[in-house]
N, CA, C and O atoms as a CHARMM CRD file, in Angstrom:
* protein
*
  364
    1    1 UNK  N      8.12500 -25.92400  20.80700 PROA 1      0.00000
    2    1 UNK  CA     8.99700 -25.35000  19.81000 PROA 1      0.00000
    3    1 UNK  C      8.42700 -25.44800  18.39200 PROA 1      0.00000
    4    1 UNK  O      8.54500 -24.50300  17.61200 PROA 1      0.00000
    5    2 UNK  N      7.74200 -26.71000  18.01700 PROA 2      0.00000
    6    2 UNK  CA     7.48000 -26.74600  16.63700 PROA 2      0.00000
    7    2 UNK  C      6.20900 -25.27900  16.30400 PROA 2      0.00000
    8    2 UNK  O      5.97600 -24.88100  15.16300 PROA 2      0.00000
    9    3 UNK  N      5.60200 -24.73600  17.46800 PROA 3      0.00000
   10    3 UNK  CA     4.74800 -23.85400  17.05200 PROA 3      0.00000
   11    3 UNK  C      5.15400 -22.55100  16.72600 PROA 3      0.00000
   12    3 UNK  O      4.29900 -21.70000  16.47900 PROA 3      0.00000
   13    4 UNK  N      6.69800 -22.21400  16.68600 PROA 4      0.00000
   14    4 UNK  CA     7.32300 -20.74200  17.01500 PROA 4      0.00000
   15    4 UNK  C      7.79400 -21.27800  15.51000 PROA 4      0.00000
   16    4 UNK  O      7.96900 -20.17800  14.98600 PROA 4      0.00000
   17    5 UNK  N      8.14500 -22.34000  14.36900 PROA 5      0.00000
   18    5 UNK  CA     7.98800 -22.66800  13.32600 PROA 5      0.00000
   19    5 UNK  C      6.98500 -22.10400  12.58000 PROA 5      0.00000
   20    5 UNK  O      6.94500 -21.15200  11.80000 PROA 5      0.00000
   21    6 UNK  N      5.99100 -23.08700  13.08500 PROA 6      0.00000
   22    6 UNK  CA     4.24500 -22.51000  12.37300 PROA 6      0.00000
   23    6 UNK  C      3.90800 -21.07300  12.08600 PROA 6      0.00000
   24    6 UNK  O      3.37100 -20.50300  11.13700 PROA 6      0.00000
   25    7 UNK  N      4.59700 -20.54100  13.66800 PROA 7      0.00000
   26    7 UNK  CA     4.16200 -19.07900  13.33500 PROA 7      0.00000
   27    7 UNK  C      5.43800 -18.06900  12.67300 PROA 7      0.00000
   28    7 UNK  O      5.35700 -16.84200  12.60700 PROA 7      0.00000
   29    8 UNK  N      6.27600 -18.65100  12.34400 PROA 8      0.00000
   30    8 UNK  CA     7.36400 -18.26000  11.29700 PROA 8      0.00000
   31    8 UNK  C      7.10400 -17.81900   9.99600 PROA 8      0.00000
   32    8 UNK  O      7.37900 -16.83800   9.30400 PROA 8      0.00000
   33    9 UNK  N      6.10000 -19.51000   9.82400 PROA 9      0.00000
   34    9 UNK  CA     6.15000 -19.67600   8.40500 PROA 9      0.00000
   35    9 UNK  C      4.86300 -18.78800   7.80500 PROA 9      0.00000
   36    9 UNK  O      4.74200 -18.43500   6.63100 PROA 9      0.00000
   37   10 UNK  N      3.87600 -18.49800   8.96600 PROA 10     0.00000
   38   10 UNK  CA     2.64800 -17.89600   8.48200 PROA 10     0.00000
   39   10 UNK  C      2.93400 -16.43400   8.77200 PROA 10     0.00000
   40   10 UNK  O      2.56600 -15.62900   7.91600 PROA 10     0.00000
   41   11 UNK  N      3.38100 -16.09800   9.57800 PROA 11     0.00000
   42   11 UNK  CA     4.15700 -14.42100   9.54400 PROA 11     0.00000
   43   11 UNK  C      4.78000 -13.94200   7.73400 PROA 11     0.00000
   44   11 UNK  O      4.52600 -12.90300   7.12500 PROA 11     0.00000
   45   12 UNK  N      5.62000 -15.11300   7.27800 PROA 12     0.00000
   46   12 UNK  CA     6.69200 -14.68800   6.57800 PROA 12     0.00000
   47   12 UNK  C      5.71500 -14.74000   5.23400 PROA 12     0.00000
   48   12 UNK  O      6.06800 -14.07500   4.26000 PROA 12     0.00000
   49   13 UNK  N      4.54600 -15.48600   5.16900 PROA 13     0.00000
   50   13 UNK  CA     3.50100 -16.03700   4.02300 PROA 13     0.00000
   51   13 UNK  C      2.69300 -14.16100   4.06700 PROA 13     0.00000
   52   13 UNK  O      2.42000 -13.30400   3.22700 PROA 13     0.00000
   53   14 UNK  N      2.59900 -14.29100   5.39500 PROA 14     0.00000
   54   14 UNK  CA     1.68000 -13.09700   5.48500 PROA 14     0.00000
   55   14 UNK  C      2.43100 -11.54600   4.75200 PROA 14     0.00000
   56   14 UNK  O      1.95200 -10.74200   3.95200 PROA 14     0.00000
   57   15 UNK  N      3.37900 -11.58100   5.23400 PROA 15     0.00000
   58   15 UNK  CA     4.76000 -10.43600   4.92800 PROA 15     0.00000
   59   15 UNK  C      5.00400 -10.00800   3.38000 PROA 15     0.00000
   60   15 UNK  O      5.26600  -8.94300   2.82200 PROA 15     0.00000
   61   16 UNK  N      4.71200 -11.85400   2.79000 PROA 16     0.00000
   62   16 UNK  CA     5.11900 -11.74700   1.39500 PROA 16     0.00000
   63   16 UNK  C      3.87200 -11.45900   0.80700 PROA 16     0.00000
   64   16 UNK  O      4.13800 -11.23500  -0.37400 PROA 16     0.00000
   65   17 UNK  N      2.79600 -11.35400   0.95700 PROA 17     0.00000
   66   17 UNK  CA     1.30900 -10.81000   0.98600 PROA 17     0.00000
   67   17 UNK  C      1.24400  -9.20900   0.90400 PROA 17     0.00000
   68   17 UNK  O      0.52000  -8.59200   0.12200 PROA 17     0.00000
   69   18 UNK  N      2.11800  -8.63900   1.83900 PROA 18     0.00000
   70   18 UNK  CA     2.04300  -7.37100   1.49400 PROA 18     0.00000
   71   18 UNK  C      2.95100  -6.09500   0.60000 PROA 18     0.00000
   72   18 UNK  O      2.80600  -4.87500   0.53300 PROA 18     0.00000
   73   19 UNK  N      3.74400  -6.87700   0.09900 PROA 19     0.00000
   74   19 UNK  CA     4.40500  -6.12600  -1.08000 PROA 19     0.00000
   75   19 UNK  C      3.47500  -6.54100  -2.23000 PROA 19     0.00000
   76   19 UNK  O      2.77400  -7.52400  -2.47000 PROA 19     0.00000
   77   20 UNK  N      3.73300  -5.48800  -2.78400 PROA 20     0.00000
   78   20 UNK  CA     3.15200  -5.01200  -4.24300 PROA 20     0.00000
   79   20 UNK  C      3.49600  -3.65000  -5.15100 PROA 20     0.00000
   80   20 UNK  O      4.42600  -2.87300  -4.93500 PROA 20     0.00000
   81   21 UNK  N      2.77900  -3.58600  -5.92800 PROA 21     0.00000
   82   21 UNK  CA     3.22900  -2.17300  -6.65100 PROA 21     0.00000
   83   21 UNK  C      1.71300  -1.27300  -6.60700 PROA 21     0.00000
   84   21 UNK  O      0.58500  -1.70300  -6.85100 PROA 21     0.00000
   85   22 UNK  N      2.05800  -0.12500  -6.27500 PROA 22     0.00000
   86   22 UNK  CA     0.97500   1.45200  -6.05400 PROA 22     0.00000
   87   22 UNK  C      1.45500   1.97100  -7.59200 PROA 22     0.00000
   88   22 UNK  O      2.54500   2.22600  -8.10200 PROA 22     0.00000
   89   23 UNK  N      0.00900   1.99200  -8.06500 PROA 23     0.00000
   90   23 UNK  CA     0.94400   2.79200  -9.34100 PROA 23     0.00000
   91   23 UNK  C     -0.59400   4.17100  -9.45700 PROA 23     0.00000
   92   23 UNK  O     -1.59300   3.54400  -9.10400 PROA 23     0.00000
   93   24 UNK  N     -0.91800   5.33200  -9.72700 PROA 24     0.00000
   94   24 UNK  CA    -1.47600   6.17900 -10.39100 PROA 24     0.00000
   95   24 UNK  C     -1.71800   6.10000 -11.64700 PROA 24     0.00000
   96   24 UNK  O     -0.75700   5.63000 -12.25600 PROA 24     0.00000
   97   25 UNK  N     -2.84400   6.43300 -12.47300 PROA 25     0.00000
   98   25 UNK  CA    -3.05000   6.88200 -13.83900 PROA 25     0.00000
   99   25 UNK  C     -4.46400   7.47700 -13.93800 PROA 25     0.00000
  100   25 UNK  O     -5.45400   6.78300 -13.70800 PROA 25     0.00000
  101   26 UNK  N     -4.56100   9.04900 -14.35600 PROA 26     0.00000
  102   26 UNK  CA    -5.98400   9.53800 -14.92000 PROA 26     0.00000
  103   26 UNK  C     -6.45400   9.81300 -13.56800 PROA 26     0.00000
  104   26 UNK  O     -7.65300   9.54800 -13.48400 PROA 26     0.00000
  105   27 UNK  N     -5.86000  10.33000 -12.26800 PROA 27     0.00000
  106   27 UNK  CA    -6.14600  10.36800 -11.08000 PROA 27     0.00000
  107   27 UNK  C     -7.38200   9.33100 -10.51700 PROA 27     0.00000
  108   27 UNK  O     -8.42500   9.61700  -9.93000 PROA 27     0.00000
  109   28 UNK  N     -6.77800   7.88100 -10.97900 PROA 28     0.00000
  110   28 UNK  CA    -7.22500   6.91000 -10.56300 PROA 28     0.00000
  111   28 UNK  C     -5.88600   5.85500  -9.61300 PROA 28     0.00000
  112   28 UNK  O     -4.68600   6.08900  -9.75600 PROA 28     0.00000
  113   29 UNK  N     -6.38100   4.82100  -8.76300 PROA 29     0.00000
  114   29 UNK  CA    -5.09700   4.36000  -7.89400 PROA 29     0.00000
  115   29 UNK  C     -5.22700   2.70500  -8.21500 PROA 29     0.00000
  116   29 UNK  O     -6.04800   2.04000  -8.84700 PROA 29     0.00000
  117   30 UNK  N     -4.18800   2.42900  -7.57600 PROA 30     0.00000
  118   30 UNK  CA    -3.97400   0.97900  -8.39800 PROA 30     0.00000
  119   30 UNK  C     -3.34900   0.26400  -7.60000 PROA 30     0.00000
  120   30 UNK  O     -2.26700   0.82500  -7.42600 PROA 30     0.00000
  121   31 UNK  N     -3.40300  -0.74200  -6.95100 PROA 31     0.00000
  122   31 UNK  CA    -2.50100  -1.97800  -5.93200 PROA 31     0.00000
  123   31 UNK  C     -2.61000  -3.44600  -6.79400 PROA 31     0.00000
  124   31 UNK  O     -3.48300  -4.21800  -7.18900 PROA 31     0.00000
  125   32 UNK  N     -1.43300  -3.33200  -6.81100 PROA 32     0.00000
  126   32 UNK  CA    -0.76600  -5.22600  -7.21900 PROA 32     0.00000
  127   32 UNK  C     -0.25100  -5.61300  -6.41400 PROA 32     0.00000
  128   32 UNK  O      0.93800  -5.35300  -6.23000 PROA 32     0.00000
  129   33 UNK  N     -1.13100  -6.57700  -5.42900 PROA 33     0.00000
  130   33 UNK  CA    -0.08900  -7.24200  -4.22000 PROA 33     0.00000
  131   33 UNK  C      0.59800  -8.49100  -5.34800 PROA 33     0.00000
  132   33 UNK  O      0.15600  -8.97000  -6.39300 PROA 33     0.00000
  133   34 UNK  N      1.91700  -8.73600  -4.54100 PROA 34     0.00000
  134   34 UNK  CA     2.03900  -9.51000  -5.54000 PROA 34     0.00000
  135   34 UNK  C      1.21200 -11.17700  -5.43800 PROA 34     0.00000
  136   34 UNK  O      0.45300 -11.61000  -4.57100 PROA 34     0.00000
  137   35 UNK  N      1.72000 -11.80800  -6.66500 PROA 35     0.00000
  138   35 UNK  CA     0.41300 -13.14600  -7.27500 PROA 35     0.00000
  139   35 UNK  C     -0.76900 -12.18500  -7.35900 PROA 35     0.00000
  140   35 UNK  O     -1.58800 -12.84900  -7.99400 PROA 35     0.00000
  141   36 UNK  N     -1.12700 -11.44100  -7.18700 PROA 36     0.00000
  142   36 UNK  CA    -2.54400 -11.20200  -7.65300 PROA 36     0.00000
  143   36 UNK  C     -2.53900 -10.22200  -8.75400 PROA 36     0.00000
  144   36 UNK  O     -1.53500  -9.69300  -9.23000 PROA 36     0.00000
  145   37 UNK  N     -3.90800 -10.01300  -9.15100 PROA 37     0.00000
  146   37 UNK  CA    -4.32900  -9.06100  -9.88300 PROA 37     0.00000
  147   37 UNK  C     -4.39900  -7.51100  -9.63000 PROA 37     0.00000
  148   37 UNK  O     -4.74000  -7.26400  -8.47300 PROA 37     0.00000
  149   38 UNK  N     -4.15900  -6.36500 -10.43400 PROA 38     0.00000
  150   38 UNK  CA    -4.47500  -5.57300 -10.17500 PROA 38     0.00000
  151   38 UNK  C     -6.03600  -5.15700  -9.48900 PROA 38     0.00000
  152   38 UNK  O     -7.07300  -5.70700  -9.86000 PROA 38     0.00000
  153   39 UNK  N     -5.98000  -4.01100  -8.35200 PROA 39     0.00000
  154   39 UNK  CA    -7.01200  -3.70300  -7.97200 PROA 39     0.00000
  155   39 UNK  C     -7.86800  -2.10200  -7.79700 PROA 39     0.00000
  156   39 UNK  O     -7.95100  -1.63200  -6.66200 PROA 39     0.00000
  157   40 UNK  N     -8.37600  -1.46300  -8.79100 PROA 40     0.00000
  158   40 UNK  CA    -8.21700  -0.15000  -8.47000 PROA 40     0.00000
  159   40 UNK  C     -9.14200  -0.11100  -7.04800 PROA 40     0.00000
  160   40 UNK  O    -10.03000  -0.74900  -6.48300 PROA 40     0.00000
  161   41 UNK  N     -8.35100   1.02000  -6.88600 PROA 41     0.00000
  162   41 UNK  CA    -9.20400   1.68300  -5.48800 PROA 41     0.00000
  163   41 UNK  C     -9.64200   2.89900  -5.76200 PROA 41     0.00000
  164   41 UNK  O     -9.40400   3.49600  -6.81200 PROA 41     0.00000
  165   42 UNK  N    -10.33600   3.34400  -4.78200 PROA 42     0.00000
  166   42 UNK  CA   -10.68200   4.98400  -4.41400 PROA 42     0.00000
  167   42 UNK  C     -9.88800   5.32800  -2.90600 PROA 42     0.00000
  168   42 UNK  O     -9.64800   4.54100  -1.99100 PROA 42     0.00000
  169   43 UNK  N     -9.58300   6.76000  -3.00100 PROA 43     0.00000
  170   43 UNK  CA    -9.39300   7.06400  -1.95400 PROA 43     0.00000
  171   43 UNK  C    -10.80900   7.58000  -0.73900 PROA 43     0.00000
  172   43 UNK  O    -11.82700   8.26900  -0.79700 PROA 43     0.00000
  173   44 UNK  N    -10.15600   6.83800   0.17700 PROA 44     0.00000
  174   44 UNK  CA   -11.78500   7.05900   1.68100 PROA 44     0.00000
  175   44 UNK  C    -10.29900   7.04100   2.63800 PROA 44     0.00000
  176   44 UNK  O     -9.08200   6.86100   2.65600 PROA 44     0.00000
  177   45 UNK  N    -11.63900   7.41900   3.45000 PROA 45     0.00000
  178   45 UNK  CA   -10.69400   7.91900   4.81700 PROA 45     0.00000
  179   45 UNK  C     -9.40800   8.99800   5.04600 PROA 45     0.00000
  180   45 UNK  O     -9.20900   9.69400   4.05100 PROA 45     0.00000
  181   46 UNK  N     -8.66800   9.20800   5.98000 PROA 46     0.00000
  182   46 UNK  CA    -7.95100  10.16700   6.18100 PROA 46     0.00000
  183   46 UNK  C     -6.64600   9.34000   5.62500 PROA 46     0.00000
  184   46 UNK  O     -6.44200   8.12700   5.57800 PROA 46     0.00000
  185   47 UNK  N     -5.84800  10.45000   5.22400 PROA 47     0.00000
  186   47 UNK  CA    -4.21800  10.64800   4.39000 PROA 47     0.00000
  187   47 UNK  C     -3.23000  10.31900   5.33600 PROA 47     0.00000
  188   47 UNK  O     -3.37000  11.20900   6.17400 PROA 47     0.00000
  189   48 UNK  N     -2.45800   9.70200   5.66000 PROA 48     0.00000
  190   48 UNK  CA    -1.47500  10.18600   6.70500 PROA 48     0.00000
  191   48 UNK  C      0.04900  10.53300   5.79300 PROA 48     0.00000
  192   48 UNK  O      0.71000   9.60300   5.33100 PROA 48     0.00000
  193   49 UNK  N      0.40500  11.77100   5.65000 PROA 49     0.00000
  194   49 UNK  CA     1.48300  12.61600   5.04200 PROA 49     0.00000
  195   49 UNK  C      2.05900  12.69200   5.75900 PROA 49     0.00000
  196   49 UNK  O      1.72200  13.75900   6.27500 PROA 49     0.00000
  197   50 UNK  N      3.13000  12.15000   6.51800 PROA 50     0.00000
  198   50 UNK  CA     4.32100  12.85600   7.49800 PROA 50     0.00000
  199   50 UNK  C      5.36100  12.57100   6.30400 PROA 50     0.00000
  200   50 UNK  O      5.22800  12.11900   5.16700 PROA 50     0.00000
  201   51 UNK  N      6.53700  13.06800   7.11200 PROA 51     0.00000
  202   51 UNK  CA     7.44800  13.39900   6.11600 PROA 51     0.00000
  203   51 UNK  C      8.39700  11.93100   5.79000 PROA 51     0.00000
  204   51 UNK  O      9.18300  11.82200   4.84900 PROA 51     0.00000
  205   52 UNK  N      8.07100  10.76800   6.91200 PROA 52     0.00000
  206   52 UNK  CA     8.86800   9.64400   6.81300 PROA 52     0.00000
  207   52 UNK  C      7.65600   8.29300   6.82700 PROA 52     0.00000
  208   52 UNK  O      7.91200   7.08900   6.83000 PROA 52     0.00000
  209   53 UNK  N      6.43100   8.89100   6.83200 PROA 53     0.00000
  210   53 UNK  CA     5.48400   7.73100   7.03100 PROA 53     0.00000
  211   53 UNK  C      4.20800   8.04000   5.99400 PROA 53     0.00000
  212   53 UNK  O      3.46200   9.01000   6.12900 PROA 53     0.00000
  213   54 UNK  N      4.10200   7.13800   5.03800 PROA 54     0.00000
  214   54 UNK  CA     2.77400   7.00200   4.61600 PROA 54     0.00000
  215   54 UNK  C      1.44100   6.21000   4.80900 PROA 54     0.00000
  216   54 UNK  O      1.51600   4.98200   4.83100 PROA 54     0.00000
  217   55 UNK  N     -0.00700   6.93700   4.97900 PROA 55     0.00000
  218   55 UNK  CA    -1.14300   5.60400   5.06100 PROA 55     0.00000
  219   55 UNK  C     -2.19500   6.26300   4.32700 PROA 55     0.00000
  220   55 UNK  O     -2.66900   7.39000   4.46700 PROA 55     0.00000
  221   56 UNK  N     -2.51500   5.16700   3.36700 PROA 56     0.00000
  222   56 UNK  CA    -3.11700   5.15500   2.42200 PROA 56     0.00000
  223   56 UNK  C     -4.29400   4.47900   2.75400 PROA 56     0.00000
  224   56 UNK  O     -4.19100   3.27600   2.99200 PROA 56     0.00000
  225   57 UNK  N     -5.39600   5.01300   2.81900 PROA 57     0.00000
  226   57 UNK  CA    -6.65200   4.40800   3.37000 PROA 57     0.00000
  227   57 UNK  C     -7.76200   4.60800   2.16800 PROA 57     0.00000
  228   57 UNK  O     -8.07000   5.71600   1.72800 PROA 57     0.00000
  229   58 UNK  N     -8.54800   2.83200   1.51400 PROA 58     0.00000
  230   58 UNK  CA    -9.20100   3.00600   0.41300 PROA 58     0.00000
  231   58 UNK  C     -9.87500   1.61500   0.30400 PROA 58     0.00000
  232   58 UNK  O     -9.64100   0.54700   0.86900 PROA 58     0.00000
  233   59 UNK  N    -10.90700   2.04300  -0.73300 PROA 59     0.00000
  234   59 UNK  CA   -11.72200   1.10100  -0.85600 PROA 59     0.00000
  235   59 UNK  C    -11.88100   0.48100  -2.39500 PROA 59     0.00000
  236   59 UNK  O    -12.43000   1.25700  -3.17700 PROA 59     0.00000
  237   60 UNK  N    -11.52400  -0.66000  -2.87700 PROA 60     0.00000
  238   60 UNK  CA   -11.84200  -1.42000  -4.30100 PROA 60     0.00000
  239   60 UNK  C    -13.28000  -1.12700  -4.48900 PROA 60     0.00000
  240   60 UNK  O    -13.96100  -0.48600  -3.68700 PROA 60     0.00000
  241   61 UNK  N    -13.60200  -1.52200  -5.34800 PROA 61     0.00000
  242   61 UNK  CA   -14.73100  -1.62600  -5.99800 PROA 61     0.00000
  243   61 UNK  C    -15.79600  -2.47100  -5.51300 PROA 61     0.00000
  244   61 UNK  O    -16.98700  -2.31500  -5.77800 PROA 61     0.00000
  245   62 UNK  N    -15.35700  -3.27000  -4.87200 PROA 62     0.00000
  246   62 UNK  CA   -15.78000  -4.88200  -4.59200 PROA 62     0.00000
  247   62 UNK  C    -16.27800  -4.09700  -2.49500 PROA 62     0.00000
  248   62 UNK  O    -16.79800  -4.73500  -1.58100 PROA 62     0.00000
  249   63 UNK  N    -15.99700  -3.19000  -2.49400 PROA 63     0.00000
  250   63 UNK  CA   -15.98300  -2.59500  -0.93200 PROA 63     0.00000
  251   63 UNK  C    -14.83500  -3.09800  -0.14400 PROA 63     0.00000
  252   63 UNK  O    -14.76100  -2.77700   1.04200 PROA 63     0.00000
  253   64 UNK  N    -13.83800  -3.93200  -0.74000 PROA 64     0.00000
  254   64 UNK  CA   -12.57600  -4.69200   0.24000 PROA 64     0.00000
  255   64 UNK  C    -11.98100  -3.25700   0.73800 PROA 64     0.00000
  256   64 UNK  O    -12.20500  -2.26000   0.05100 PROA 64     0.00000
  257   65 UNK  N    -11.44100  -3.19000   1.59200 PROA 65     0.00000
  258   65 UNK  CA   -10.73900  -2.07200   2.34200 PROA 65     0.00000
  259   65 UNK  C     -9.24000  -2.14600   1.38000 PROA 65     0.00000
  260   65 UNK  O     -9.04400  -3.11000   0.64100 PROA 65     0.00000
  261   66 UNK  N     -8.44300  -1.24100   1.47400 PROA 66     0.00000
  262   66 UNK  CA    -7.50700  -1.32700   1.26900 PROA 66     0.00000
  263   66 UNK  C     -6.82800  -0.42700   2.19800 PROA 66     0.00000
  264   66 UNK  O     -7.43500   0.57600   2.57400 PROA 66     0.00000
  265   67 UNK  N     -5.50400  -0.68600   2.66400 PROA 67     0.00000
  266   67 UNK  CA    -4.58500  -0.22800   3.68500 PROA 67     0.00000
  267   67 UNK  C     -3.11800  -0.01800   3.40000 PROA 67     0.00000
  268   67 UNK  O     -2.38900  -0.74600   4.07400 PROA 67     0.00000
  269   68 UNK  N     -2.73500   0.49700   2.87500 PROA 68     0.00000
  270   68 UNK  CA    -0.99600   0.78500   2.55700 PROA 68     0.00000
  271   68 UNK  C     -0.12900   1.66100   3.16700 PROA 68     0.00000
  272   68 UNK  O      0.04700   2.74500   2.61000 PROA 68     0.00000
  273   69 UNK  N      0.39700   1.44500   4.09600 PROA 69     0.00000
  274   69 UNK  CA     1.63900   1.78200   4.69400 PROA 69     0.00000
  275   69 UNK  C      3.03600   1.90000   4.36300 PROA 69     0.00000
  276   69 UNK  O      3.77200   0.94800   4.62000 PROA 69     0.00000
  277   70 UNK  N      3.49800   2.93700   3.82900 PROA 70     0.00000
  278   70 UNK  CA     4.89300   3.42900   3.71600 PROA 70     0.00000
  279   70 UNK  C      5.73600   4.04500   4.35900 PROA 70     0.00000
  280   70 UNK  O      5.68000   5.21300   4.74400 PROA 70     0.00000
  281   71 UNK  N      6.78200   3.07300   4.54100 PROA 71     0.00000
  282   71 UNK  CA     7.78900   4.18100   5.29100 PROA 71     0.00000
  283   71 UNK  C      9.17700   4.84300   4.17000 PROA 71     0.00000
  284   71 UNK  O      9.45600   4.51100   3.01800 PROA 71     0.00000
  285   72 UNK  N      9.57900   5.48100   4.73400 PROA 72     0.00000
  286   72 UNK  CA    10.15400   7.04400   3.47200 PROA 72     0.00000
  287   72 UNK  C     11.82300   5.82400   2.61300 PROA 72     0.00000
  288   72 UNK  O     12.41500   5.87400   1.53500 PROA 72     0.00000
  289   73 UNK  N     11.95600   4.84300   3.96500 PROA 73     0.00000
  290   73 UNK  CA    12.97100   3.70100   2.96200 PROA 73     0.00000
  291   73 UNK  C     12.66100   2.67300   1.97500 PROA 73     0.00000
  292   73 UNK  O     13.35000   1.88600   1.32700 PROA 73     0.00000
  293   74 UNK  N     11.24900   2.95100   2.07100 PROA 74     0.00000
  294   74 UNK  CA    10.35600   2.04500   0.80500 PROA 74     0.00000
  295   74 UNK  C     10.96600   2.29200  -0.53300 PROA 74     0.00000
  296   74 UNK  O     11.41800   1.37600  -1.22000 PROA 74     0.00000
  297   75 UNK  N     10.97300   3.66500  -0.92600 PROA 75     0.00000
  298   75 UNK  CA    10.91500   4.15300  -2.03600 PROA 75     0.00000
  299   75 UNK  C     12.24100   4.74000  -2.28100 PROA 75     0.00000
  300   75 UNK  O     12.93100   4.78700  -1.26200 PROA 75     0.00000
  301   76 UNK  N     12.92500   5.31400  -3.61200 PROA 76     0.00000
  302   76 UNK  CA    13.60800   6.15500  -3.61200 PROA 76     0.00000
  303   76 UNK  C     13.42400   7.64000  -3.62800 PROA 76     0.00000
  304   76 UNK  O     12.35900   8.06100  -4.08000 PROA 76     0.00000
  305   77 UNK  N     14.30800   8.48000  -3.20200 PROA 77     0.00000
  306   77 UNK  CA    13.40700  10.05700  -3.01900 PROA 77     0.00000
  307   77 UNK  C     12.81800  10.71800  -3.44000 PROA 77     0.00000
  308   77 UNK  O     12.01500  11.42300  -2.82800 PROA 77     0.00000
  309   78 UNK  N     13.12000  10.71900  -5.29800 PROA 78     0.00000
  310   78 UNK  CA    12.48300  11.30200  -6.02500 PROA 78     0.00000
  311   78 UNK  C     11.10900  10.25800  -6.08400 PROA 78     0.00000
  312   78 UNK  O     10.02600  10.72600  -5.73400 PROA 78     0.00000
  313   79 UNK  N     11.18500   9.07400  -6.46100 PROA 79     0.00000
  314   79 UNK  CA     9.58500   8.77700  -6.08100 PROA 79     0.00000
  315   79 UNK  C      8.35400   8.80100  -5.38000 PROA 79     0.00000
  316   79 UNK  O      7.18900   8.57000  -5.70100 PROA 79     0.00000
  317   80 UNK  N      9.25800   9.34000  -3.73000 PROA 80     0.00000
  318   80 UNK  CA     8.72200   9.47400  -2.77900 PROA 80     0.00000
  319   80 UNK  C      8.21800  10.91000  -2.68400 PROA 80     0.00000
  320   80 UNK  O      7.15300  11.15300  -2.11500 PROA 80     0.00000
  321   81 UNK  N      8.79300  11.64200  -3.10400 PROA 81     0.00000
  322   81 UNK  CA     8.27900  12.80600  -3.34900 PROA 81     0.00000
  323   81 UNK  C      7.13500  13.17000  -4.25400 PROA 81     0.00000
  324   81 UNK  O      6.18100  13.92600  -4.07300 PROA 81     0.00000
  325   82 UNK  N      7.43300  12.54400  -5.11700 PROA 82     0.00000
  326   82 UNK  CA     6.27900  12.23000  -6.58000 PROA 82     0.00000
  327   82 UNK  C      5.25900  11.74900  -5.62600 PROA 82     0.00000
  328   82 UNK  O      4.34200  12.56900  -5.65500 PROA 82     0.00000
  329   83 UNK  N      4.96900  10.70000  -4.70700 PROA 83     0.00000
  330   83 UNK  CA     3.74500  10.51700  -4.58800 PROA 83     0.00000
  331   83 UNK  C      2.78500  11.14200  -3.05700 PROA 83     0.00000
  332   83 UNK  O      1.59100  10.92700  -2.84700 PROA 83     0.00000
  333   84 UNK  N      3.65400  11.86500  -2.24300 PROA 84     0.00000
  334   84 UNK  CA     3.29800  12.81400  -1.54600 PROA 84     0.00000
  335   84 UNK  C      2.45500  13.42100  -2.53700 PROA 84     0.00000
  336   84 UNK  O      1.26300  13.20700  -2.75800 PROA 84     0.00000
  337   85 UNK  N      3.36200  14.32000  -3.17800 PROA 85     0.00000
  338   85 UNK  CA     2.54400  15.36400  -4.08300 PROA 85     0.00000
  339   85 UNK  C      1.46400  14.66300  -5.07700 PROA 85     0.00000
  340   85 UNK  O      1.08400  15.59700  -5.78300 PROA 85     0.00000
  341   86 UNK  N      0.87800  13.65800  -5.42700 PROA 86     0.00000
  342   86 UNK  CA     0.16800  13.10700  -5.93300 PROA 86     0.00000
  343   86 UNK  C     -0.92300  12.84300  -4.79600 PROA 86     0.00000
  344   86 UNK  O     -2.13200  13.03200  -4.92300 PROA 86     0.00000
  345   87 UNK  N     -0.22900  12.34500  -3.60200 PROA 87     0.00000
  346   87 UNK  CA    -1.60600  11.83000  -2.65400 PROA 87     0.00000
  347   87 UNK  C     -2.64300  13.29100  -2.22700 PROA 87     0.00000
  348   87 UNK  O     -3.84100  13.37500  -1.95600 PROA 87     0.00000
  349   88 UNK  N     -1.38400  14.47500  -2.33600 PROA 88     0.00000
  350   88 UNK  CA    -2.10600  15.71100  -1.83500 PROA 88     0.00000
  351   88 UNK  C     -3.01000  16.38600  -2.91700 PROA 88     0.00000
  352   88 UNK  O     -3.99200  17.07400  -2.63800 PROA 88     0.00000
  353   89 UNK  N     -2.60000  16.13400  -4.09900 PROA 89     0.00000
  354   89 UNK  CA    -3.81500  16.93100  -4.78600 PROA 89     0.00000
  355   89 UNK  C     -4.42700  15.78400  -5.49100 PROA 89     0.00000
  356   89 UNK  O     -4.73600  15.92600  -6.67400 PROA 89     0.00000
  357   90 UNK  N     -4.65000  14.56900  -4.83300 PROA 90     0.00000
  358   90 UNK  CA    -5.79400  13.69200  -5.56700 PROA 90     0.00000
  359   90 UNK  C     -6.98300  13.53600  -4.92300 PROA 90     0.00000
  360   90 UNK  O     -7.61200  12.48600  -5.05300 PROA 90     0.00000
  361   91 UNK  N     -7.60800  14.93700  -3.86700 PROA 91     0.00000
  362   91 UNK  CA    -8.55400  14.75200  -3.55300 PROA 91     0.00000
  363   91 UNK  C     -9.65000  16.26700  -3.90000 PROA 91     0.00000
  364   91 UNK  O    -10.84200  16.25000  -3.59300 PROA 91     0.00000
């Protein structure tokens, strides 16, 4: 039992690891997980645009991958819309 703990606590460490803020500027991209620093990226790899799911596939500067996954209750609508239309003509 004490290990279904362990893996509680490192799930929930991990979880809080992946919120942050996506922000755009100068058709450049931007991730703040949170505690950390901003990180720009580039966009690499393929887009995934469905109408309720986003994946954001990219690389920092440093070559770290970056990976962001949205689903359409992340955001509110008008934002969500804003960044469809941003992911589609930022290439």
């Amino acid at each position: 039992m004490p290990w279904v703990c362990l893996y509680v606590a490192w799930e929930k460490r991990r979880l809080e690891r992946m919120t942050g803020r996506l922000s755009t500027r100068e058709r450049r991209w931007y991730w703040r997980a949170r505690g950390e620093e901003v990180r720009e990226f580039g966009l690499c790899g393929e887009l995934v645009l469905w109408r309720w799911l986003l994946v954001i596939n990219g690389r920092d500067w440093y070559g770290r991958r970056v990976c962001l996954v949205l689903a359409r209750d992340a955001l509110h609508a008008d934002d969500w819309r804003r960044l469809q239309v941003a992911l589609r003509y930022s290439r």
